[in-house]
Rosetta silent file (secondary structure, phi, psi, omega in degrees, C-alpha in Angstrom):
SEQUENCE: XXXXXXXXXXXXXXXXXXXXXXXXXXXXXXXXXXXXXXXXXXXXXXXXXXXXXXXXXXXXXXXXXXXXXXXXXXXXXXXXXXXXXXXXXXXXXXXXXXXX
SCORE:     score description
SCORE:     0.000 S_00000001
   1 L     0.000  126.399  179.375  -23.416   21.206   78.939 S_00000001
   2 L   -80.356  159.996  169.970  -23.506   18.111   81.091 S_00000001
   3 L   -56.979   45.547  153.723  -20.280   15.711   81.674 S_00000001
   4 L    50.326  115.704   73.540  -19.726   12.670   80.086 S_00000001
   5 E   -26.219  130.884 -169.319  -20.008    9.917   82.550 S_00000001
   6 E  -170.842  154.974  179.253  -18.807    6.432   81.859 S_00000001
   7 E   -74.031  166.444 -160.105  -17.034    3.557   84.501 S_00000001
   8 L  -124.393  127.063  171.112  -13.944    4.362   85.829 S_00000001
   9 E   -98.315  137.466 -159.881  -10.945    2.351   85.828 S_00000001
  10 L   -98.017  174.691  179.973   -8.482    2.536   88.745 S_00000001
  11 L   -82.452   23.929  137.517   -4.498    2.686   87.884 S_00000001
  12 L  -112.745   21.933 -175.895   -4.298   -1.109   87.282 S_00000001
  13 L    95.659  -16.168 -146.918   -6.622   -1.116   84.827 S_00000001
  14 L  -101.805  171.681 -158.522   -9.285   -2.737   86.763 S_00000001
  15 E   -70.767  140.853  160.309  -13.265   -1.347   86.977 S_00000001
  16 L   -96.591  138.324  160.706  -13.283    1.029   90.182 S_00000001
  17 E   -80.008  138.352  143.812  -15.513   -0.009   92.979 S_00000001
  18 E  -143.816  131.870 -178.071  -17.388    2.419   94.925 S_00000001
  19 L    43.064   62.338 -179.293  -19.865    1.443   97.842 S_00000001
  20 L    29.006   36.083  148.807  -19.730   -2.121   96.033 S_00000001
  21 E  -122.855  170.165  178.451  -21.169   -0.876   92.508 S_00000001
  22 E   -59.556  124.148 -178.398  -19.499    0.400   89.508 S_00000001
  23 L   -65.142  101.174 -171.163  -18.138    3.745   90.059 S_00000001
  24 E  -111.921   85.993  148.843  -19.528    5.919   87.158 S_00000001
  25 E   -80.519  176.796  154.729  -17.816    9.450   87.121 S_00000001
  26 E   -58.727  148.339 -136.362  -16.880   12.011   84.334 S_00000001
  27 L  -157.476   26.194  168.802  -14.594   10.406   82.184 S_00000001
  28 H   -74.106  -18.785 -176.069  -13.323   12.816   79.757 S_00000001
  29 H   -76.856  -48.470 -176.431   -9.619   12.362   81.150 S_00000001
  30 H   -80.097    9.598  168.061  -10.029    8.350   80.551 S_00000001
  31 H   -86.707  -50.352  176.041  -11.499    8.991   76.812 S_00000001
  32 H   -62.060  -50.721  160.461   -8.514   10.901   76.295 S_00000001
  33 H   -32.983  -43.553 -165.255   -6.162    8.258   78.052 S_00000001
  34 H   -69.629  -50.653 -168.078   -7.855    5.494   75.901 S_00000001
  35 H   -77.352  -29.203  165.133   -7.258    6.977   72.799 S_00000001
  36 H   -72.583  -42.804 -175.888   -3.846    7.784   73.360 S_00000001
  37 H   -84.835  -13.438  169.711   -3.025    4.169   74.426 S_00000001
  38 L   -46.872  134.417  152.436   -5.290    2.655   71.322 S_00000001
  39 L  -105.133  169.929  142.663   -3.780    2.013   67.926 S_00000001
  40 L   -16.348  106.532 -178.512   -5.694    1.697   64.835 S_00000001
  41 L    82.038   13.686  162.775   -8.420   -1.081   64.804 S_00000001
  42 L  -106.964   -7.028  146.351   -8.516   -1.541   68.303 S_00000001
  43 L   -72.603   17.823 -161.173  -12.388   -0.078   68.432 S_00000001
  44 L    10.278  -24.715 -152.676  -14.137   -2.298   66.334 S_00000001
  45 L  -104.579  -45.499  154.119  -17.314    0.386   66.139 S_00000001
  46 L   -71.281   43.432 -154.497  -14.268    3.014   65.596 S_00000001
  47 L   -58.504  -40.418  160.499  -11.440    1.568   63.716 S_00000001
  48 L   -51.140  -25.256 -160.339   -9.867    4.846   62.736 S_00000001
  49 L   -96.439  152.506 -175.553   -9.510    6.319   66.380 S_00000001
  50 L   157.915  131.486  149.009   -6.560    5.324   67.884 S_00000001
  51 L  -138.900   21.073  148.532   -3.055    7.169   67.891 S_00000001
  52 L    59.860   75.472  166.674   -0.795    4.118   69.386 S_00000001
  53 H   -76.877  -30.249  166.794    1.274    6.799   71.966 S_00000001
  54 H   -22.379  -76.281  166.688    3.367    3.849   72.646 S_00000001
  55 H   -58.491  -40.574  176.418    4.823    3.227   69.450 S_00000001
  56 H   -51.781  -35.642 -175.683    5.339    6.584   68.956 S_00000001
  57 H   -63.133  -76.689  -76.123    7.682    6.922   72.121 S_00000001
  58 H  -130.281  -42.255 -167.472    9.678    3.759   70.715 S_00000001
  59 L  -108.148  178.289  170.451   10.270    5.232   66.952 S_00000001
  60 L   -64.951  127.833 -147.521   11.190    8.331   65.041 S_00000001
  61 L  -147.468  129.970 -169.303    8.016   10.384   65.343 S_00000001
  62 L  -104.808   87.995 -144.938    7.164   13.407   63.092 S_00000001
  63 H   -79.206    3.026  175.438    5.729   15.862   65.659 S_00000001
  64 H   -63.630  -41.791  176.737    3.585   17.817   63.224 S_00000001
  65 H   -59.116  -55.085 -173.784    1.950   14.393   62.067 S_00000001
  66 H   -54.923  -32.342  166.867    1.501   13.489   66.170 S_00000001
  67 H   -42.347  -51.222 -178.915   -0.401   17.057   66.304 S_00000001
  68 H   -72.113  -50.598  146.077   -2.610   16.160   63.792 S_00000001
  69 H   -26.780  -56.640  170.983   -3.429   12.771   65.322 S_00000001
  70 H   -48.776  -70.976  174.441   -4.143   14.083   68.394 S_00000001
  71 H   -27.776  -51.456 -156.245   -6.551   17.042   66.651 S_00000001
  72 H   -82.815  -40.807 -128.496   -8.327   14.295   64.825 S_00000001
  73 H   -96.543  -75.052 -178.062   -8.440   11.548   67.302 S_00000001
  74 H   -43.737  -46.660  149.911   -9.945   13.979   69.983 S_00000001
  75 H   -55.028  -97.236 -158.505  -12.803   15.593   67.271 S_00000001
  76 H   -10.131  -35.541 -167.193  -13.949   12.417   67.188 S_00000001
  77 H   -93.277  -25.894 -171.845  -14.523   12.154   70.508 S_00000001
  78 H    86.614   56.922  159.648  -16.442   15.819   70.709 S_00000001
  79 L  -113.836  124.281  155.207  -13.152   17.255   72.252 S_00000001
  80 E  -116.053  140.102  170.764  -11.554   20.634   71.020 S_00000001
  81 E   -85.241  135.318 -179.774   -7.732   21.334   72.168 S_00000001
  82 E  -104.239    7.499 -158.139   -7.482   24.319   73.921 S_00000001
  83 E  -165.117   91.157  168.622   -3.839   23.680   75.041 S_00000001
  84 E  -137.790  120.962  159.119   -1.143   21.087   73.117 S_00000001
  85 L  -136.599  113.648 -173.340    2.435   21.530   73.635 S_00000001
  86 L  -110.550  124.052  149.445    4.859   18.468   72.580 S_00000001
  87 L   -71.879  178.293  175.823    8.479   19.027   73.290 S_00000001
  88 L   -92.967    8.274  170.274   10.818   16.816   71.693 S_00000001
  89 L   -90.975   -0.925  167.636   11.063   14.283   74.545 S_00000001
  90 L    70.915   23.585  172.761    7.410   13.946   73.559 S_00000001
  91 L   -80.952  102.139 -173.460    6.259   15.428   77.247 S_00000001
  92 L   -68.850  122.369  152.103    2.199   16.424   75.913 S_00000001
  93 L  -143.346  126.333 -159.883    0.613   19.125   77.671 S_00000001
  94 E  -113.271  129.386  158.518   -3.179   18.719   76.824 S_00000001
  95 E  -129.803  142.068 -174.698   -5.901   20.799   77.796 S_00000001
  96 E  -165.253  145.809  148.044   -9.365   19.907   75.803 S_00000001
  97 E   -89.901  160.858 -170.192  -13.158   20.545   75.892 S_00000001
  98 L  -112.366   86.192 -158.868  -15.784   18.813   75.488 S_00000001
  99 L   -80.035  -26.972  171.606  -17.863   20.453   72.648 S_00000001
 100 L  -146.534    0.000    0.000  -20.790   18.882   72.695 S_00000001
């Protein structure tokens, strides 16, 4: 199965350069990233994906429901988790494939 490729954004947000063109690596970590910082309605072509990790940090958060979010959010994407463990400080450890 080949990688997912897509540009790459550096840790201010902005498009990574590389040898002055768009850097295009495997990008399964920033699909996952995306979707975590997305709410609801912020895809226009996706409107469902989206699980707003912000808000969650800021409110009371039901961590069975955030499981399920995650699960869903991530099928979407043609991810299965092979690895989720949420403590209650809401520290994620993620491990996921790329199923197709």
């Amino acid at each position: 199965m080949a990688n997912v490729e897509d540009f790459i954004f550096d840790a201010d947000g902005d498009i990574k350069i590389f040898n002055g063109d768009l850097a295009v690596e495997p990008s399964d970590n920033q699909h996952i990233q995306d979707i975590f910082l997305a709410n609801k309605g912020q895809f226009r072509q996706y409107p469902t994906i989206g699980i707003g990790i912000e808000s969650k940090l800021n409110g009371s958060t039901n961590i069975q429901f955030l499981r399920k979010q995650i699960r869903e959010n991530l099928k979407f994407d043609n991810m299965t988790i092979t690895k989720l463990n949420i403590d209650g400080a809401l520290n994620i450890d993620l491990r996921a494939k790329r199923t197709k």
